[in-house]
C-alpha positions in Angstrom: 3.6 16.5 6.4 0.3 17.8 7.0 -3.0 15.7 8.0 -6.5 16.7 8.8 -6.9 17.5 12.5 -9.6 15.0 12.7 -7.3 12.1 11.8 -4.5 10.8 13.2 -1.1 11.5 11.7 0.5 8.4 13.1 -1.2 4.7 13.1 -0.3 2.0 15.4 -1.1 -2.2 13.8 -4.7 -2.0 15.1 -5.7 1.7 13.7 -3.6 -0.2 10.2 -5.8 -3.5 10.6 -9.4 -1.3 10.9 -8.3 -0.1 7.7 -7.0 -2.5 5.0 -8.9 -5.9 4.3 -5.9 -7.8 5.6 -6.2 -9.1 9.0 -3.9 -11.5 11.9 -0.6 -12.7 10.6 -1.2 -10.8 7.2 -1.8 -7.0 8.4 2.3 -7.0 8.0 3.2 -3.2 8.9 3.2 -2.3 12.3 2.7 1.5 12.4 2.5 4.8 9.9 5.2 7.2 10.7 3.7 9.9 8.8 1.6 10.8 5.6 -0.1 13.5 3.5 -1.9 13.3 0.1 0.9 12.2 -1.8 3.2 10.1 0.5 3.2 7.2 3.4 6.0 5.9 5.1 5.1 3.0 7.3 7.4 0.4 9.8 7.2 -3.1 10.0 9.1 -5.7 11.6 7.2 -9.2 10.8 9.9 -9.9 8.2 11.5 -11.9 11.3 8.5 -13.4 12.3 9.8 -17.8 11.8 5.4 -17.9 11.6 5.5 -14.9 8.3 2.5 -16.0 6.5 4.4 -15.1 3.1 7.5 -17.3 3.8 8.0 -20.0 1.9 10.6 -23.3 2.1 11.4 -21.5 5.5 12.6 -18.1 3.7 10.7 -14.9 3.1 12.1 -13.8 -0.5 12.5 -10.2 -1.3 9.5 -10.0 -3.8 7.3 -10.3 -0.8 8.5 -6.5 0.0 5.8 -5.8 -2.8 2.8 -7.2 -0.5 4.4 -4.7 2.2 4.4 -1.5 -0.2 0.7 -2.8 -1.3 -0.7 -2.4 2.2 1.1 1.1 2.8 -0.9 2.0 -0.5 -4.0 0.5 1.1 -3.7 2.4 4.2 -2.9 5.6 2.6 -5.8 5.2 -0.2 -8.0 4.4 3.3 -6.3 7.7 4.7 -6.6 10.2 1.2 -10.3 8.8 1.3 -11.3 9.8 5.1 -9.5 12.9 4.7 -11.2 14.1 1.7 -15.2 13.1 2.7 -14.2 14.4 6.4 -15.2 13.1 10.3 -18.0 11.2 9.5 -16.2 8.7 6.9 -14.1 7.6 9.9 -15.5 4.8 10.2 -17.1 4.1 6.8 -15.5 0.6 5.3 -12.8 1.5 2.6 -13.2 1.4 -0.9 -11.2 -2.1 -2.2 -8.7 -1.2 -3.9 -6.9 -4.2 -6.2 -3.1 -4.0 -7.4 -3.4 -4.4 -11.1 0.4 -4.0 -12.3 4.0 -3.7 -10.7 6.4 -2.7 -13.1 10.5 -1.7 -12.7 11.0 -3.7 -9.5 14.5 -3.5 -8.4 15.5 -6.2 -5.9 18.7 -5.4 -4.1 18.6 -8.5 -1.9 17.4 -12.3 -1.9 15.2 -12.2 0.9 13.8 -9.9 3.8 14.0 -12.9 6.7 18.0 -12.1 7.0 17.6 -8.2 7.4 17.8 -7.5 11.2 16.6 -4.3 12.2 12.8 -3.0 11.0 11.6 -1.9 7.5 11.0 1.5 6.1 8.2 1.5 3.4 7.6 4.6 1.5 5.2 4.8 -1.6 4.7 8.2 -3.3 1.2 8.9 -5.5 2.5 10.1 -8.8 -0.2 10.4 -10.7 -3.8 9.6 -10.8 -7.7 10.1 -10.7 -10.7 8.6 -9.2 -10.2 5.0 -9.9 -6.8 4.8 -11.0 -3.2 5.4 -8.9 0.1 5.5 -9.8 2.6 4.6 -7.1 6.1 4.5 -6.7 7.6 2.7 -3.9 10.6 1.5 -1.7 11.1 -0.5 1.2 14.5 0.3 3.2 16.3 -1.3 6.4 18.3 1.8 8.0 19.9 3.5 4.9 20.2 0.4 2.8 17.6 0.1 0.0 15.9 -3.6 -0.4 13.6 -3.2 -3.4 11.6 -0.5 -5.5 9.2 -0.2 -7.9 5.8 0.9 -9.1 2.4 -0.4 -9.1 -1.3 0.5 -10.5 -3.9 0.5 -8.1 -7.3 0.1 -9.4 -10.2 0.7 -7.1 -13.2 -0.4 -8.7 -12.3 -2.4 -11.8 -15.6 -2.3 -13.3 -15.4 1.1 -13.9 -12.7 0.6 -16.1 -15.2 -1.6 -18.2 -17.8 1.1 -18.2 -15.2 3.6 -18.9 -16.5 6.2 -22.3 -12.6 5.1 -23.8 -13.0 1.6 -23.1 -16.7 1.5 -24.8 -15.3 3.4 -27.7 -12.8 1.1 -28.4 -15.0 -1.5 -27.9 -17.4 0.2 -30.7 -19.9 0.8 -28.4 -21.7 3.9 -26.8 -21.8 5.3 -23.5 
């Protein structure tokens, strides 16, 4: 996978943490393995962590995976966005992006605490424009599959209110 020379094509937690929103306990993946335009895969191993901010009645269930493939999507929006305004957006804050749907999750476990070695999450940008993504994702331990799914990002919801369809069917004018 290909990446602008000026940015890095692997991430480590803190390069992860300077760009998503979540920080401490809550930045859960611990490194990007690679990435281009269309794809991340990321690695994270605070699924074990007895402290997981996500756990709950001492068990981390397997819908949290979906707050895991949310911050790969955060990090690889971040990524898409440095790329394509070049060097100097480095270090410009990110765009918030907000996850407004998940639809066809597939859990193929009960919880994430129990699986021993470190998680693979990929999510793949199928479609999308401006404001609006369409990811599909997956989070795997080794070569067995723990959940999928995709989501809607939406990076600035009040564009969708100011959107020409929305004002039309709304019965008003741009």
């Amino acid at each position: 996978m290909l990446t602008p020379p000026h940015l890095p094509s692997t991430l480590q937690h803190d390069d992860i943490a300077r760009r998503i929103p979540h920080q401490g306990s809550m930045c859960l993946l611990d490194s990007v393995s690679t990435w281009d335009a269309q794809h991340i895969v990321c690695q994270a191993s605070s699924h074990r962590a007895p402290d997981h901010p996500l756990r709950a009645h001492g068990r981390l269930g397997a819908a949290c995976g979906v707050e895991y493939a949310a911050q790969a999507m955060a990090v690889h929006g971040t990524l898409v966005a440095q790329a394509l305004a070049g060097e100097s957006a480095e270090h410009t804050p990110p765009r918030a992006g907000y996850l407004a749907s998940v639809r066809s999750v597939t859990l193929s476990v009960e919880r994430l605490d129990t699986i021993a070695g470190p998680l693979t999450i990929r999510a793949d940008r199928l479609t999308g424009d401006d404001n609006t993504i369409l990811y599909s994702f997956s989070l795997q331990a080794g070569d067995q599959n723990l959940l999928a799914g995709r989501a809607v990002v939406v990076l600035d919801a009040s564009a969708l209110a100011r959107s020409p369809s929305t004002q039309q069917a709304a019965g008003t004018s741009p």
